[in-house]
N, C-alpha and C positions, 0 to 999 in steps of 0.2 A: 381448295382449288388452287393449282400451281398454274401459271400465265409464264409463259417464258418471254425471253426476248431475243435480241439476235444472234446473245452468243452460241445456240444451239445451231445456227448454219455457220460460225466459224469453227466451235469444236468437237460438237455432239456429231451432226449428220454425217459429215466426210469420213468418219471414222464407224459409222451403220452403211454404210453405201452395198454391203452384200447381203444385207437383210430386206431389200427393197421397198424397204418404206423409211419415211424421215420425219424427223420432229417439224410441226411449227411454229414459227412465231404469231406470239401476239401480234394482230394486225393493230395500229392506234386507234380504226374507228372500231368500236362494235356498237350491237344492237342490243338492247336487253327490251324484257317484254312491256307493255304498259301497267297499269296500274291505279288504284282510287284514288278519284280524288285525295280521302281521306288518311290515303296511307303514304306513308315514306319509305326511302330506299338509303340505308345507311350502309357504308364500308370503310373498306379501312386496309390499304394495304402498303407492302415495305418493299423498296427496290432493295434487290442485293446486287451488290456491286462484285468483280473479280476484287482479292487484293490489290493492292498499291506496286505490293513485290514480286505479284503474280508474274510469268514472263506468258507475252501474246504469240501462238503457236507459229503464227502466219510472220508478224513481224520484229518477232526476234525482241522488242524493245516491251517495258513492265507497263502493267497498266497503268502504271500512276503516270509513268514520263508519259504515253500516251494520252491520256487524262489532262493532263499540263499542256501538251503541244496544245490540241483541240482546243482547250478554254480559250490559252492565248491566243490561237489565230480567231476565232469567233471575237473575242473580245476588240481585237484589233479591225475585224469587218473583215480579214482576209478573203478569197476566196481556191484556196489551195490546196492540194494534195492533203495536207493536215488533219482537213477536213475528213478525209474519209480512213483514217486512222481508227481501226478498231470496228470498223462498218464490215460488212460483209458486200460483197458483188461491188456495184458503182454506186451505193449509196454514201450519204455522204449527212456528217451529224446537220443540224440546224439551231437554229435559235429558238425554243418553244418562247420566251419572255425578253425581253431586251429591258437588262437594268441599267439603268444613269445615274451614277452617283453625282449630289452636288459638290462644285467645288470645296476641294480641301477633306476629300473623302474617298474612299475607295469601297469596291465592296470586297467586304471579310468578313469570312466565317456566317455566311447565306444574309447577310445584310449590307447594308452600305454604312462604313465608320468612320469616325471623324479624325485624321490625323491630326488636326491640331491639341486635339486631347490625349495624345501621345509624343506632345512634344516635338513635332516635325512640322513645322512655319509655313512651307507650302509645299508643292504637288511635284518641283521640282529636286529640290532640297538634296534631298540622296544622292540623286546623277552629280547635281552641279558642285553641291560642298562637298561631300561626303566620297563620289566614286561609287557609290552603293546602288541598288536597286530599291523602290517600293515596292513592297509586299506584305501579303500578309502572312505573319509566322505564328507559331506557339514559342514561349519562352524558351526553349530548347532548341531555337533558331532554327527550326522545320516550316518547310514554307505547307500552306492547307492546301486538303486537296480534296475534301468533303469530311462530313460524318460531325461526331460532338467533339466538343475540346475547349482550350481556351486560348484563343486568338486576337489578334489584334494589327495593327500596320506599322510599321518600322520601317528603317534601313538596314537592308542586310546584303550579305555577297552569297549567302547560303542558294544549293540548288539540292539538298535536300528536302523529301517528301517526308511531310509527319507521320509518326508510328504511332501504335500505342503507348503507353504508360508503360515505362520497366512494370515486368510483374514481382510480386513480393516472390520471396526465398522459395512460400509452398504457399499457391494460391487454390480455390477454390475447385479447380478443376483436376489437382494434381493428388490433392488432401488423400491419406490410405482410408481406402474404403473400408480396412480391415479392423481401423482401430475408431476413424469416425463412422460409427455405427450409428440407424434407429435407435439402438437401445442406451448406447452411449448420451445421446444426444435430448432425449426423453430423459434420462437421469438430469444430465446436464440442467432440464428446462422444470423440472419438481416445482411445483405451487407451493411447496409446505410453508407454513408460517406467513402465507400473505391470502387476505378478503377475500381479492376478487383478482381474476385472471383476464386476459382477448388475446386471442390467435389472432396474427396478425399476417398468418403462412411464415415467410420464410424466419418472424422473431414471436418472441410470446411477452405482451407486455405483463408485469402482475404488480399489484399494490395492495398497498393497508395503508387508513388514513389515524397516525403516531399523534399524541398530543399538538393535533393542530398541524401536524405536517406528513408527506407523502414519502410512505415509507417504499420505492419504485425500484421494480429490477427487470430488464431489457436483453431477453436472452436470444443470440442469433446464430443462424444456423448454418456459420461462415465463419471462415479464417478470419484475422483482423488484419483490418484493412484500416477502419475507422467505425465507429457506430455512437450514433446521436442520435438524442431527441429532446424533447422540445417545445415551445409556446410556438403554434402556427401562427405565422403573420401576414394580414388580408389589408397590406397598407399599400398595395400594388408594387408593379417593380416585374422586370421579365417571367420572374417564374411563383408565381402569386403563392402565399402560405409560406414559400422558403424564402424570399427576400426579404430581410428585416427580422428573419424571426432568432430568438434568444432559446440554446438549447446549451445540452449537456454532450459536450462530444468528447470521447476519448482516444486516440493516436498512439501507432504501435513504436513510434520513436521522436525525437525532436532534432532542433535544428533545422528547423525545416526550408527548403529552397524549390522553389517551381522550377528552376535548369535540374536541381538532383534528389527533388524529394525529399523526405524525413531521414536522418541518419537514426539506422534501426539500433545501430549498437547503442544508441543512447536509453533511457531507463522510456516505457509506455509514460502516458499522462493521461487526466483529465480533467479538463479544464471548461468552462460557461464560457461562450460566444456570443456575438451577435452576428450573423450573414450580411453584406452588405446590401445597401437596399436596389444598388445598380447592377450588379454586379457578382456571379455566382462563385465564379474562380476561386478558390481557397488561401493564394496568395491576397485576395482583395481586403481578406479578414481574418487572416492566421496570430493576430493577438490576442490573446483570451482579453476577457473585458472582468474587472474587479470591482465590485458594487461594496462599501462601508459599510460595513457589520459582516458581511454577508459570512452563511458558515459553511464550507464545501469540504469540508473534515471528512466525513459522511461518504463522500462520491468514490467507490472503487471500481478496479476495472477487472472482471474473472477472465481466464481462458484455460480452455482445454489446447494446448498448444496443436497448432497445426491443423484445429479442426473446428471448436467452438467456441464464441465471445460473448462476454455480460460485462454488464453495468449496473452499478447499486448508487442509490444516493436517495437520504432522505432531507425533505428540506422543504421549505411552505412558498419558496417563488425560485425564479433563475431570473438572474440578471435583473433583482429585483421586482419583479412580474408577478404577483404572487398566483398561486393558484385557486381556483375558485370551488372551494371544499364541500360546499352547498350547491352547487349546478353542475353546470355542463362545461366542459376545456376541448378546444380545438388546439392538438397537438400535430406534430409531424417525428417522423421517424426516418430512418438511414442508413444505410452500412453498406461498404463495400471491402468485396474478398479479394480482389484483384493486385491490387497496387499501390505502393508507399507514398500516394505525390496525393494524399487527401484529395483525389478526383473522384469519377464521374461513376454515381450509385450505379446506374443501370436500371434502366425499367421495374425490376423485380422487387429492388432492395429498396423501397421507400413506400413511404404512404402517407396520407395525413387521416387523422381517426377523432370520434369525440368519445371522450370520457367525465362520466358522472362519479367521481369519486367516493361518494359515500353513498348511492344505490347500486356502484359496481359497474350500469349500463355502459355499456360499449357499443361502437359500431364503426364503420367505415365513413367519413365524412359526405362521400357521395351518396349514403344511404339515406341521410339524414331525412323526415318528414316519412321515411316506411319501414313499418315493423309488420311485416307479412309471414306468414310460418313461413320457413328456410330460409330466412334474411342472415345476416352476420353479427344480430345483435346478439351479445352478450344477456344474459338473463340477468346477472345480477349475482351469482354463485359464480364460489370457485371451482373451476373445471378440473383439478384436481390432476393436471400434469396432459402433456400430446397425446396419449393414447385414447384420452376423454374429449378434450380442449380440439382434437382432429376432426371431431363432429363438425366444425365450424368452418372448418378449412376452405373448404370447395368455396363457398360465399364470401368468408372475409380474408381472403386474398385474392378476390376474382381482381381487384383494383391492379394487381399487378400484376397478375396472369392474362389479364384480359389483350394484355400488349402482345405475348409471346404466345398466347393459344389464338390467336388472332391471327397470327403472324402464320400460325402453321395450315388455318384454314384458309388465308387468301396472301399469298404472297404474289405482289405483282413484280414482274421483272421486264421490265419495259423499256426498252433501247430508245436512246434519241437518235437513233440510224432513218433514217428516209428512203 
């Protein structure tokens, strides 16, 4: 189900005007039908936005500056022309929510933050010492203008709009389909020599449990970007299972800077973390952490250049954590194809899963308490490479399809225009 919103009376219909009929917009009220008692009504849908860089047909000016005016005159309670910036006819945007940030705080990045925790003494500071404005930026002095990132509030004179992430050299979308192949990449992912395997969709985890330790290799079906994994950590913190937790992550270069990313000429690495428990941003925890004794001799990083990434490493804990060889382990997993600044997986590229080490069982963490025929568990056998291991696919990667095939059956697009 596609819902549109107003920009089909700004760009779609003027340009259908001799086929006598025209798009509409979603209206904000609708009706749906009733329903039992008993049953509930779940959805789930994604506004898409124009780009930032997009240019608006009608007034010449990008979405994002448009974006920007609008917020600030709402913010400021104007009631202006501003207003109807990127509206269609006389409508004009509104306030669906009115946030108040308490003093010594703004809102950034869809929250309200504390500038004192950035160093900035009060609410004036920028104007009066500085000459600067408050805002909220990304490290790369882009002031936000929605979406994911990693922001926060400063002084700045910047009137740039945040981008994406520079992409790496050949990212994911670029990659020759001629040379990363199915069959390539099925080589690539071969079980031989290990127990027990789980399809994990876009990675294949596989182990064997070595005198007392986990002999693990993490194969992804992505450029490198970064790919980690890891002891899931449920000790709360924004984003639950990832905050706090202690994994294996490896990087396509070092030296690393949130203004410029990892310099790639330098040699990959791999190195045991811990995520901060506040705090997701990769700057927050870009020091590897070194536990006494510990042996990470073990830990390598494979690639098929330009097209697929592994990780090997055997070892009985991370970051001293040991692993629990007799039960069940809640892990998490990660990779992204995109871009050298150790940012943001994407929906697809993560998951957290339980593994039973030495009966093999797998499964997706959400699944936990149901083993129904066609579930994502793992039986316990090695699945003997993707062409077999693919049986599983549909179910144990629904975790991360379930965003993007979701996405394709109900995408809402829904104008704050009035």
């Amino acid at each position: 189900v596609f819902m549109l919103g107003d920009g089909v009376n700004q760009i779609i219909n003027p340009k259908i005007q001799d086929v006598g009929r025209k798009l509409r917009a979603t209206p904000h009220a609708l009706s749906i039908p009733n329903h039992k008692e008993d049953e509930a009504r779940a959805w789930y849908g994604r506004m898409v936005l124009p780009p930032t860089d997009a240019v608006h047909p009608e007034h010449g000016d990008t979405f994002g500056n448009i974006r920007n005016l609008m917020i600030d005159a709402a913010g400021k309670g104007e009631q202006t022309e501003k207003l109807g910036l990127g509206c269609s006819s006389s409508q004009t945007a509104r306030n669906l929510e009115e946030i108040v940030c308490q003093e010594n705080s703004i809102y950034c990045w869809a929250r309200c933050m504390s500038i004192l925790e950035e160093g900035i003494p009060h609410e004036n500071y920028c104007q009066e010492e500085r000459n600067l404005r408050l805002d909220c930026v990304n490290p790369r002095n882009q002031t936000y203008t929605g979406g994911h990132g990693d922001y926060y509030p400063a002084c700045t004179a910047s009137t740039e709009n945040a981008t994406s992430y520079p992409k790496l050299p050949v990212y994911q979308e670029i990659r020759d389909p001629d040379i990363c192949t199915d069959a390539a990449y099925n080589d690539f992912a071969k079980t031989d020599g290990y127990a027990h395997s789980f399809d994990l969709g876009p990675s294949i985890f596989m182990w064997s449990v070595v005198d007392g330790e986990v002999d693990g290799r993490l194969v992804f079906d992505g450029v490198f970007g970064f790919l980690a994994i890891g002891h899931a950590s449920f000790a709360g913190g924004p984003h639950d299972a990832m905050n706090g937790a202690s994994i294996i992550m490896a990087l396509p270069g070092g030296d690393y800077s949130a203004v410029t990313g990892l310099d790639l000429s330098l040699e990959p690495n791999i190195n045991e973390y811990v995520i901060s428990h506040t705090a997701s941003a990769f700057r927050h925890w870009k020091e590897p952490v070194s536990v006494s004794g510990a042996n990470t001799s073990s830990y390598e990083i494979e690639v098929v250049e330009n097209c697929f990434t592994a990780i090997k490493f055997k070892t009985s804990e991370i970051n001293g954590i040991p692993f629990d060889l007799n039960g069940k382990n809640d892990l998490i997993w990660a990779g992204n194809n995109q871009d050298y600044y150790a940012g943001y997986h994407g929906y697809g590229n993560r998951g957290i899963f339980v593994v039973d080490f030495s009966s093999g069982e797998a499964y997706m963490k959400r699944d936990e308490g149901h083993n129904q025929d066609g579930d994502n568990r793992n039986d316990g056998n090695n699945q003997g490479g993707k062409d077999v291991a693919s049986k599983n696919t549909s179910d144990a990667s629904s975790m991360f399809s379930s965003w993007s095939t979701t996405s394709l059956l109900a995408i809402i697009c829904i104008s704050l225009c009035m």
